[in-house]
TORPAZA-609019 format. One line per field, with one value per residue (C-alpha): residue in three letters; chain; z negated, y, x negated. Coordinates in Angstrom, 3 decimals, always signed. Layout:
residues N
res <- ALA	...
chain <- A	...
Z <- Z	...
Y <- Y	...
X <- X	...
This chain:
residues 410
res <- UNK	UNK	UNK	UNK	UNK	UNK	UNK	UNK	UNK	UNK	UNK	UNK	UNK	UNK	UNK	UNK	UNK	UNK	UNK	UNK	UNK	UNK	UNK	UNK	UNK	UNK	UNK	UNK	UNK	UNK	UNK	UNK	UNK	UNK	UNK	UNK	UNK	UNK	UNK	UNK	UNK	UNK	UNK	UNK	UNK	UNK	UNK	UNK	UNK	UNK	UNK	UNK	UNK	UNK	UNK	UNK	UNK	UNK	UNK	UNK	UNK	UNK	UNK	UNK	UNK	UNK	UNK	UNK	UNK	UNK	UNK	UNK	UNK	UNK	UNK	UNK	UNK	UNK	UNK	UNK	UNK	UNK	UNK	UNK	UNK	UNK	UNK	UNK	UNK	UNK	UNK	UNK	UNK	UNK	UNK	UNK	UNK	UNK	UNK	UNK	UNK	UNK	UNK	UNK	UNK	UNK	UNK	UNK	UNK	UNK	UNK	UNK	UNK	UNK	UNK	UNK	UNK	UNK	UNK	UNK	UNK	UNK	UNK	UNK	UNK	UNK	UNK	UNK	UNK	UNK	UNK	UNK	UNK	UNK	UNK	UNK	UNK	UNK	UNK	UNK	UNK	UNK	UNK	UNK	UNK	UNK	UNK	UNK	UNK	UNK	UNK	UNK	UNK	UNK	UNK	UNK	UNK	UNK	UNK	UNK	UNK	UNK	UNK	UNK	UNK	UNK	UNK	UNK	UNK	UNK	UNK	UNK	UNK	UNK	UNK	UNK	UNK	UNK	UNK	UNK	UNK	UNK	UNK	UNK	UNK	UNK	UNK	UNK	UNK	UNK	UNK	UNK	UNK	UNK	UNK	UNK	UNK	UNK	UNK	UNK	UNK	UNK	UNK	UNK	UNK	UNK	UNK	UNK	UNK	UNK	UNK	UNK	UNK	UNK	UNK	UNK	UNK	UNK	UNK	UNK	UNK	UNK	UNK	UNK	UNK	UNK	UNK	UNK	UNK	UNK	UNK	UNK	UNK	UNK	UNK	UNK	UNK	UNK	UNK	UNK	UNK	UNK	UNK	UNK	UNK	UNK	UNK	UNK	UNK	UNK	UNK	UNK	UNK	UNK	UNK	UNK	UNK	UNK	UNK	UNK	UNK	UNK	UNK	UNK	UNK	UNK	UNK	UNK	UNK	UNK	UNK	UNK	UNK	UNK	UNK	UNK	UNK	UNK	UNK	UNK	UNK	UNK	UNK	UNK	UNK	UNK	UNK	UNK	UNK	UNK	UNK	UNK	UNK	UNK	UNK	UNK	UNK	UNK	UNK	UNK	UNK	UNK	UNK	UNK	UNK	UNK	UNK	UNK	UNK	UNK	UNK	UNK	UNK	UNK	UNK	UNK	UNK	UNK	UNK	UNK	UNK	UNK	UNK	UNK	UNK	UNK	UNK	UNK	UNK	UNK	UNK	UNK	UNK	UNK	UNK	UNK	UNK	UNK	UNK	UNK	UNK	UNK	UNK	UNK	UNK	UNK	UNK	UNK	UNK	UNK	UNK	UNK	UNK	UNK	UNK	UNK	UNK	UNK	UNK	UNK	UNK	UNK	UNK	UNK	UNK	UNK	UNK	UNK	UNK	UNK	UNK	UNK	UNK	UNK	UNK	UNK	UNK	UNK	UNK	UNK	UNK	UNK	UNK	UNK	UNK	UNK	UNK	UNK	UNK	UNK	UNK	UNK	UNK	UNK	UNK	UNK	UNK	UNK	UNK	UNK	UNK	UNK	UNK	UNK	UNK	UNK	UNK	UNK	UNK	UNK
chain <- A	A	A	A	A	A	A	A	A	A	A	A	A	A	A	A	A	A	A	A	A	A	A	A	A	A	A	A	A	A	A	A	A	A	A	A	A	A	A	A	A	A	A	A	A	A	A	A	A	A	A	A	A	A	A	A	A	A	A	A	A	A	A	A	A	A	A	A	A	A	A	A	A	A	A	A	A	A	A	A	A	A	A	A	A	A	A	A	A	A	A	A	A	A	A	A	A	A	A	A	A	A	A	A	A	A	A	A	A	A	A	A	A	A	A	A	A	A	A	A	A	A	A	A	A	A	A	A	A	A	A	A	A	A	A	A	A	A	A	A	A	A	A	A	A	A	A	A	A	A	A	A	A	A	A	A	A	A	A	A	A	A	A	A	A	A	A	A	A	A	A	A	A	A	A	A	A	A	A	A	A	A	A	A	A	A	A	A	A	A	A	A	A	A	A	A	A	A	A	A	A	A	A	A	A	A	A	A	A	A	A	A	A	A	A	A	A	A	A	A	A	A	A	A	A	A	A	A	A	A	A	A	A	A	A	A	A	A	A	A	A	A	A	A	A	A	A	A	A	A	A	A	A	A	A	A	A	A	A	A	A	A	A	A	A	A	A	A	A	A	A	A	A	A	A	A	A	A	A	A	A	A	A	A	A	A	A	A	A	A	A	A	A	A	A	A	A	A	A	A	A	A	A	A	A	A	A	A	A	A	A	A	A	A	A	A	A	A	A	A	A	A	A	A	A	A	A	A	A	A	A	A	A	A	A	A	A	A	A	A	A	A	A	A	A	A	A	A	A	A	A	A	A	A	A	A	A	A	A	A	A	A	A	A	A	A	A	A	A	A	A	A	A	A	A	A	A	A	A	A	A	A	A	A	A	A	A	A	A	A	A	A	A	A	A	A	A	A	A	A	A	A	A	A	A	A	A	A	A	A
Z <- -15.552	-17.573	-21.311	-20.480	-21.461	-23.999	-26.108	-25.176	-27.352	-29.978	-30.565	-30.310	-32.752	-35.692	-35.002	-37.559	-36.414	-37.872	-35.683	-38.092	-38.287	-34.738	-34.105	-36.631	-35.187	-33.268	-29.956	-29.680	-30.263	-27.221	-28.260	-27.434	-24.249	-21.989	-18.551	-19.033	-21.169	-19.557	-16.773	-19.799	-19.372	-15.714	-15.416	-17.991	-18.402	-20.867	-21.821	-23.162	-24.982	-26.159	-29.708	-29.860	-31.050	-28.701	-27.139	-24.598	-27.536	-29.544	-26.290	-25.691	-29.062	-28.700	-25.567	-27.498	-29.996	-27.403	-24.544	-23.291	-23.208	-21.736	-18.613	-18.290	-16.872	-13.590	-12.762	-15.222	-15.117	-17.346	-17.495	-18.700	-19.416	-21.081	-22.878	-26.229	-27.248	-30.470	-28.546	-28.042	-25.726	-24.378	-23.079	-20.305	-22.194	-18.342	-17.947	-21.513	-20.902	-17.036	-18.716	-20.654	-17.962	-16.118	-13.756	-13.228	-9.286	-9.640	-11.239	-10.963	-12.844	-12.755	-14.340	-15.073	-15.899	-14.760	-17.179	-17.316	-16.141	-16.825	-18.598	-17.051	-15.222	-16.820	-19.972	-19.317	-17.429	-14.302	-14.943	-14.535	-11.646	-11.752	-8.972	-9.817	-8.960	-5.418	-5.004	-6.518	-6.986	-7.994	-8.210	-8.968	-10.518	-10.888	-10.983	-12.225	-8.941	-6.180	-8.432	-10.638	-8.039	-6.172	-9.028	-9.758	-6.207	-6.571	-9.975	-8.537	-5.264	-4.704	-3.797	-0.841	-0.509	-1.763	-1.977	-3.113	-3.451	-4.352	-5.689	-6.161	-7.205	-9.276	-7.949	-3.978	-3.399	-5.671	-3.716	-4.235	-6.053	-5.976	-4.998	-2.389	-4.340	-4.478	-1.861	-1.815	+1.603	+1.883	+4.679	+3.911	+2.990	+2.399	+1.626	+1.274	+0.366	+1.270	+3.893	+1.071	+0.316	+3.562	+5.053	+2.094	+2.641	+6.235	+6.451	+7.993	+5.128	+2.871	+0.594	-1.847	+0.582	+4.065	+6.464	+8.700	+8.292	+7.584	+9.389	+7.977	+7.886	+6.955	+6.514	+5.894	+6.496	+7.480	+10.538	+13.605	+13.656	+11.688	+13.866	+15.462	+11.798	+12.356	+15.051	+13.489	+15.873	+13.386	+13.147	+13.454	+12.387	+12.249	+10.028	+11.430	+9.708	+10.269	+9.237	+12.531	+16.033	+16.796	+17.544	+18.767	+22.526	+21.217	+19.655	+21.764	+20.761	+22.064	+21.024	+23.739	+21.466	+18.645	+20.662	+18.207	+17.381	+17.518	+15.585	+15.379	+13.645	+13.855	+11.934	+13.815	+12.156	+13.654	+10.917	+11.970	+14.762	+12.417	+11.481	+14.694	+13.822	+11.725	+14.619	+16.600	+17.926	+20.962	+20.618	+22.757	+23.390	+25.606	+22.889	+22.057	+25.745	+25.531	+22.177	+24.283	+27.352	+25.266	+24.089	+24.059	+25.767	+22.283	+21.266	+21.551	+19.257	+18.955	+15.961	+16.513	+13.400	+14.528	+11.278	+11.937	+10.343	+10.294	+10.612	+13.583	+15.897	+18.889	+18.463	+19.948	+23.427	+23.727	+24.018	+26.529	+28.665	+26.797	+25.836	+29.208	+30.093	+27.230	+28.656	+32.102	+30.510	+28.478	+31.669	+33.909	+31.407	+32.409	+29.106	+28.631	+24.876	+23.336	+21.573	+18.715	+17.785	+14.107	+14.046	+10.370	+9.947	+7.328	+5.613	+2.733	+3.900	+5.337	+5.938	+6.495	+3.226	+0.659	+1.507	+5.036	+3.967	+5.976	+8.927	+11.469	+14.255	+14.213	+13.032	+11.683	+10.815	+13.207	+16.639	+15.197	+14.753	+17.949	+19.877	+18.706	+19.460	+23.044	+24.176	+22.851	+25.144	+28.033	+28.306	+26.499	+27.578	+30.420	+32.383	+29.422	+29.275	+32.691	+32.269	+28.521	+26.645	+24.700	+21.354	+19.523	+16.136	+13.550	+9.986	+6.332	+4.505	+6.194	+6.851	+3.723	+3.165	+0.966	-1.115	-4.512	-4.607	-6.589	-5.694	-8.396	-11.125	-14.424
Y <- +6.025	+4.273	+4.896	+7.556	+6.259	+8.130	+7.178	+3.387	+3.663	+5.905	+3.155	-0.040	+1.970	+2.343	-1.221	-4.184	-6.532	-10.234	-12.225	-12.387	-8.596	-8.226	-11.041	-8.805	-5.509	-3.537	-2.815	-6.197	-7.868	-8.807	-5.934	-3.353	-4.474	-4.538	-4.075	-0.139	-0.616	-2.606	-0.149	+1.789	-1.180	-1.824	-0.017	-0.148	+1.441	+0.946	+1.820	-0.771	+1.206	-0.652	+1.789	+3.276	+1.784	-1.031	-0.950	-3.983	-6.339	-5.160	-5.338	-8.735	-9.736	-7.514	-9.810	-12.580	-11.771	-10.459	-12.905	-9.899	-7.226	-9.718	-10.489	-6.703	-5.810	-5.561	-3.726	-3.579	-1.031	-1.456	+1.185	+0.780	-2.902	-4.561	-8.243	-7.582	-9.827	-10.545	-12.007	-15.747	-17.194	-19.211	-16.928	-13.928	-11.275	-10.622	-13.885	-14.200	-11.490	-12.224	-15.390	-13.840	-11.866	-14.488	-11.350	-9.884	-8.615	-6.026	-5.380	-2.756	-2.664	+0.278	+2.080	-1.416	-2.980	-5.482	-8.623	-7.256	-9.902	-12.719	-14.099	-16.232	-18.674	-21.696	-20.647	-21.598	-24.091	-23.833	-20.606	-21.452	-20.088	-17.774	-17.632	-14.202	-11.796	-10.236	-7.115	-6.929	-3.613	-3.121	+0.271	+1.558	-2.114	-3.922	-7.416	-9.572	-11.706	-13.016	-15.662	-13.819	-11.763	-14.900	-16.788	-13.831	-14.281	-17.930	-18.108	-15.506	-17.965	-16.729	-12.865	-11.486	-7.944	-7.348	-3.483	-3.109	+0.736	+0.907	-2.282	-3.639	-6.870	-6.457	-9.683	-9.127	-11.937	-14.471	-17.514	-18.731	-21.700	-22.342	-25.286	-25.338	-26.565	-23.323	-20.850	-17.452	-16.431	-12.494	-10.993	-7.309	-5.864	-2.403	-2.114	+0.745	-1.838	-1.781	-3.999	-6.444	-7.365	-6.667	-9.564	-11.802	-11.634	-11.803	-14.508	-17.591	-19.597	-18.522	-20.958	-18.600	-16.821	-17.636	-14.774	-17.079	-15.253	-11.487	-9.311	-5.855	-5.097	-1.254	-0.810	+1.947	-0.002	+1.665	-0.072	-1.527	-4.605	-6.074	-5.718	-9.115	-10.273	-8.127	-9.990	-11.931	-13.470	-12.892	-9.309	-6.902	-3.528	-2.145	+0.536	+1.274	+4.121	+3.342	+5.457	+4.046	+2.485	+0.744	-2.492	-5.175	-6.301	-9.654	-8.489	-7.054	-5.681	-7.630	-6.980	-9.383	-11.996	-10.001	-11.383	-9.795	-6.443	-3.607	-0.987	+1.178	+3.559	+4.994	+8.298	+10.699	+13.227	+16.737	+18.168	+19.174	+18.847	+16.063	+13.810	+14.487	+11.846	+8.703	+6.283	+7.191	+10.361	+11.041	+9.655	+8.265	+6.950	+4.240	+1.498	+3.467	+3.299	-0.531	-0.937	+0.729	-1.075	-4.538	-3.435	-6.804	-6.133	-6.291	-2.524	-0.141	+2.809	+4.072	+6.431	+8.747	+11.357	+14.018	+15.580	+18.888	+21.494	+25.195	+26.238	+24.665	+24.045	+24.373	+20.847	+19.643	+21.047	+19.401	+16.375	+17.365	+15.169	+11.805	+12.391	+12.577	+9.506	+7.900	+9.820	+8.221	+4.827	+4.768	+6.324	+3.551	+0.777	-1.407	-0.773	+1.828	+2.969	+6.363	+7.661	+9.843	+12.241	+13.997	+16.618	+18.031	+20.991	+21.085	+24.383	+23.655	+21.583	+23.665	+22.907	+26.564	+27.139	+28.996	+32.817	+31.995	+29.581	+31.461	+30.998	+33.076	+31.841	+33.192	+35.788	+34.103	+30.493	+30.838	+31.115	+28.117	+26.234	+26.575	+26.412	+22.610	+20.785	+22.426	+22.209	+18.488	+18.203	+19.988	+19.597	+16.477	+14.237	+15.400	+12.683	+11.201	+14.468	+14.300	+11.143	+12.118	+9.413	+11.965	+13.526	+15.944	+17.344	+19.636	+17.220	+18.797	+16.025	+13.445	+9.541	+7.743	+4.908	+3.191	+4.581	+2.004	+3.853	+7.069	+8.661	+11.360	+8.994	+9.817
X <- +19.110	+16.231	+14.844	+11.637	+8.274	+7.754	+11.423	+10.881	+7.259	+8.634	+11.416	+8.896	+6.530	+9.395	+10.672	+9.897	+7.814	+9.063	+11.143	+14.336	+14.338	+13.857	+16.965	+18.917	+18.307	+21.182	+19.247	+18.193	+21.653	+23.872	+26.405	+24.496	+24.280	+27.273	+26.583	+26.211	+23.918	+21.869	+20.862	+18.817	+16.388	+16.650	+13.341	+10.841	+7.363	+4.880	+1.416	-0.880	-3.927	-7.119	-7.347	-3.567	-0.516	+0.047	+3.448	+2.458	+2.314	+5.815	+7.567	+6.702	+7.556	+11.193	+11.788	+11.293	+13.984	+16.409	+17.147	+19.577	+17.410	+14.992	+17.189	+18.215	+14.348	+13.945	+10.918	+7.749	+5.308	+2.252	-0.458	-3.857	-3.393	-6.228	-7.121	-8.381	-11.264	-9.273	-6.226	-5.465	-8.292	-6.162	-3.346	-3.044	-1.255	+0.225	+1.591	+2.954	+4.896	+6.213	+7.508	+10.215	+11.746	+13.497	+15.065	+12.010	+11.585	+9.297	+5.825	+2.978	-0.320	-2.320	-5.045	-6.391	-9.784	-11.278	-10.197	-6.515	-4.831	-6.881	-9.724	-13.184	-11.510	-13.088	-11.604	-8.050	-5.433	-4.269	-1.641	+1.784	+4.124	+6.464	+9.317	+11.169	+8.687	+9.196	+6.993	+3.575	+2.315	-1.969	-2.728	-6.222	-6.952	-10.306	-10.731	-13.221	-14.000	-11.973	-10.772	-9.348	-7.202	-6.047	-5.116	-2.824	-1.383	-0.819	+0.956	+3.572	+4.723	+7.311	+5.689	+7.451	+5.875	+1.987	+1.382	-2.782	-4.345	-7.960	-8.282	-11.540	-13.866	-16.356	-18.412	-17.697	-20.023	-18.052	-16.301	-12.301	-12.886	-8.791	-7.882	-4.583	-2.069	-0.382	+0.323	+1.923	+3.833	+4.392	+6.411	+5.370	+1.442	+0.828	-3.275	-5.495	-8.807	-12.127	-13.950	-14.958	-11.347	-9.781	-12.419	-10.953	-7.440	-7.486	-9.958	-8.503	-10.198	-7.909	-6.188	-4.206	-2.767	-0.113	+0.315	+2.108	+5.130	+3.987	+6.220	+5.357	+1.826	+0.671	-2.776	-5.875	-9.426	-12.674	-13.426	-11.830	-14.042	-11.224	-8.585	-8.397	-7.605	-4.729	-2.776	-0.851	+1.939	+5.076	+4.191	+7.176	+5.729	+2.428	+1.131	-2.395	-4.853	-8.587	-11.457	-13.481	-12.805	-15.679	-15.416	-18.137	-17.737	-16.998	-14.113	-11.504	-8.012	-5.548	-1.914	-0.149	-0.261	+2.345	+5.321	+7.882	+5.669	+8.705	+6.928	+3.725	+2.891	-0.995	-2.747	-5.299	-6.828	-8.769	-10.839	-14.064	-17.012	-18.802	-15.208	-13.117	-10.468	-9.576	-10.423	-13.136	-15.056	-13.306	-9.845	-7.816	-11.474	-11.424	-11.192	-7.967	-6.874	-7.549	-5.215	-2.495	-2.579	-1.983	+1.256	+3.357	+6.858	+8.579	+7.378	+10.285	+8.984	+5.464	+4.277	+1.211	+0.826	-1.991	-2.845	-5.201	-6.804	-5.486	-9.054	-10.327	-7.299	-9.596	-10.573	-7.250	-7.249	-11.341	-9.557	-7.058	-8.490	-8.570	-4.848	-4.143	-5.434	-3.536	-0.414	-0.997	-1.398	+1.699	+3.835	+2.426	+3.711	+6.404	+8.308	+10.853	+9.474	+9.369	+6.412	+6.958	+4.392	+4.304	+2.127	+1.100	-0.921	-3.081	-3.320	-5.435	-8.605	-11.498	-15.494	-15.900	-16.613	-13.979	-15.297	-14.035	-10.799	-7.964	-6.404	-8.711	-7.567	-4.319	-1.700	+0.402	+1.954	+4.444	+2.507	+0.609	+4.053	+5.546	+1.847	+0.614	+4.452	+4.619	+0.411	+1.118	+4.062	+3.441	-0.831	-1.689	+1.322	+2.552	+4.139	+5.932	+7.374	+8.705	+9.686	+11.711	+9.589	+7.716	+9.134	+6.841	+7.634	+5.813	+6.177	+6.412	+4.998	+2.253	+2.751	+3.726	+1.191	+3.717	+6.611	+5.387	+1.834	+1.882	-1.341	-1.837	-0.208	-1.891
C-alpha cells in the first residue's frame, strides 16, 4: 500500500516550510516510521506544475529534513516536471532530488518538457553519478538535444533496464559532445522511438551508452533498415514490432550471430488492403522468410501475435500461401522449437467507415473465434501441425510492449 497522489500533495501543501519545523514535525521523525510504516512511502508520485502549488519542490525539501522517509522511497514518479527559469542556474531540480534518496531503484518522468531534467549544457559541471537507480522509465518526454538525454544516461551508471515511449529530441541534428569518461551498461531496453533516436542509441559511435551486455531487447521502430543494429551477440530475448520490412540489399538479417538468442517474440497486424501488416506488404514476404531461416540454434520459443480486423478477415487466407512457405521453413529447421501464435481480433478498428462498423462478415463472434485458431492451424501451418510444433490461441488482451509504460496515463 502507498500514500495516493492526491493525500501525499494535500499533506506537502499544509506542511511548514523551514527546516527546524520540518526536523520537528511527526511524519518526518524516525518514529513514525517503523518498518510498517515505511511501505506508505515505498512508492511515491508527485506532480510538479509550472503555475500550481509545487509539490516537487516541498518534497525535496521534506527529504531533506527526514533522512528516514528519505531512505523509505523506492520508486519516484514525477509528472509534468519542469525547470523554472527562477530556480538555481546552477542545479537540475532532477538531480537535486535523486541525491537524497540513497534507496532509490526506480524512476519515471513523464509528461515532460523539453529542459526537465537539465539545463544548456554549457551552463553547468559535469553532473554527478548516481549508483542506486536501476530502471529508468521516460514516458512521453522531450529533450532538448542528444546531449541532454545522454548526459541523463551517464550520471545514472549504474542503469540496468532503460524503458523509452515517445521520447523525442528537439535538435535531431545535434552531436554528443560527452566525453567517455562515463558509461552506462543496460541489460534490458524496451523502446517505442523514432528512427532519429533509434539510429543514436544503436550507433556503434556511441560513447554514453554499452550494449555489450544487453540481454533483453523489445522494440517498435518504423523500419527494418535498422535491424543489423539489432544483433547484438549477448542478446537473450527479442521483442520485435516494426512498422516496415524493407531493408536495403546491403543489409541483410542475419540472426546466426545471437549465439544465446532464446526468445522471440514478433507483432503482425491485418487491417486493411492499403496497411496489410506491421512488417511488410505481403508477410511472411521473403525478407521475413530470410529472418527465419537465420535462427541461431539457441531459439527454443518463437512468438508471432497476428492482430486482425473483425471487418476484413478475408485478408488472412490471401496470404495462405506465404504462411505456408514460412510453415515449410520452420518444419525443415534442424531445431526442435515451438512457435506460438496469439491471435487477437480486433473488434473496434474499421476503415469502412462508422455507417458500415459491424461485423458483416459474420453471425456471430463465435464462428469467428473458433474459425481464425483452426484456418491458422490446419491451412497456414500445416506441417508444424503435423509435426506438434504449432500452438495457436485466440488472446484477450494484445502483446504488452512493456509493463512500466502506461499508455493512456493522464
Amino acid at each position: 500500500m502507498t500514500i495516493p497522489q492526491e493525500i501525499l500533495e494535500e499533506i506537502l501543501d499544509h506542511l511548514r516550510f523551514d527546516f527546524h519545523t520540518l526536523k520537528a514535525c511527526s511524519l518526518t521523525h524516525s518514529s513514525f516510521l517503523p518498518p510498517s510504516h515505511r511501505l506508505l512511502f515505498m512508492t511515491v508520485k508527485i506532480r510538479h506544475y509550472r503555475h500550481q502549488v509545487d509539490s516537487c519542490l516541498k518534497f525535496r525539501d521534506t527529504m531533506v529534513a527526514s533522512k528516514y522517509m528519505a531512505s523509505s522511497v523506492r520508486y519516484l514518479i514525477l509528472h509534468y516536471l519542469y525547470q523554472r527559469p527562477e530556480e538555481q542556474p546552477d542545479e537540475c531540480m532532477l538531480f537535486s532530488l535523486l541525491r537524497l534518496l540513497p534507496k532509490l531503484q526506480q524512476v519515471k518522468i513523464y509528461h515532460s518538457l523539453s529542459k526537465a531534467t537539465m539545463h544548456n549544457v554549457d551552463s553547468f559541471p559535469p553532473l554527478p553519478s548516481i549508483s542506486n537507480i536501476r530502471h529508468l522509465i521516460l514516458t512521453d518526454t522531450k529533450f532538448e538535444s542528444f546531449t541532454h538525454l545522454f548526459s541523463l544516461f551517464s550520471s545514472l551508471e549504474q542503469l540496468d533496464t532503460i524503458t523509452m515511449f515517445q521520447v523525442t529530441v528537439k535538435d535531431v541534428s545535434s552531436p554528443n559532445h560527452l566525453a567517455p569518461s562515463r558509461r552506462c551498461h543496460p541489460s534490458a531496453l524496451d523502446l517505442y522511438l523514432g528512427d532519429p533516436i533509434v539510429e543514436r542509441l544503436f550507433s556503434p559511435q556511441s560513447t554514453t551508452l554499452s550494449l555489450k551486455g544487453l540481454r533483453v531487447l523489445n522494440i517498435v521502430a518504423a523500419d527494418a533498415v535498422y535491424l543489423p543494429s539489432f544483433v547484438i551477440p549477448s542478446l537473450e530475448s527479442l521483442t520485435l514490432r516494426l512498422t516496415k520490412w524493407k531493408c536495403p540489399a546491403g543489409n541483410p538479417i542475419d540472426l546466426r550471430q545471437l549465439i544465446r538468442l532464446r526468445n522471440i517474440s514478433i507483432r503482425l497486424r491485418f487491417y486493411n488492403s492499403c496497411c496489410l501488416v506491421e512488417v511488410g506488404q505481403r508477410w511472411p514476404s521473403p525478407l521475413g522468410h530470410r529472418f527465419f531461416e537465420t535462427l541461431p540454434s539457441s531459439v527454443e520459443d518463437i512468438y508471432i501475435e497476428v492482430v486482425i480486423s473483425s471487418f476484413v478477415t478475408d485478408l488472412l487466407p490471401k496470404f495462405r500461401s506465404d504462411w505456408q512457405e514460412l510453415d515449410r521453413i520452420l518444419a525443415r529447421h534442424p531445431l526442435l522449437f515451438t512457435v506460438r501464435v496469439g491471435i487477437y481480433i480486433d473488434r473496434y478498428y474499421s476503415d469502412l467507415g462508422e455507417e458500415d462498423s459491424f461485423d458483416y462478415q459474420w453471425t456471430d463472434y463465435g464462428s469467428m473465434d473458433d474459425y481464425l485458431p483452426d484456418f491458422m492451424r490446419f491451412e497456414c501451418m500445416p506441417e508444424m501441425n503435423r509435426l506438434g510444433r504449432v500452438d495457436c490461441k485466440l488472446v484477450k488482451s494484445r502483446m504488452v510492449f512493456s509493463p512500466y509504460v502506461e499508455i493512456f496515463e493522464g
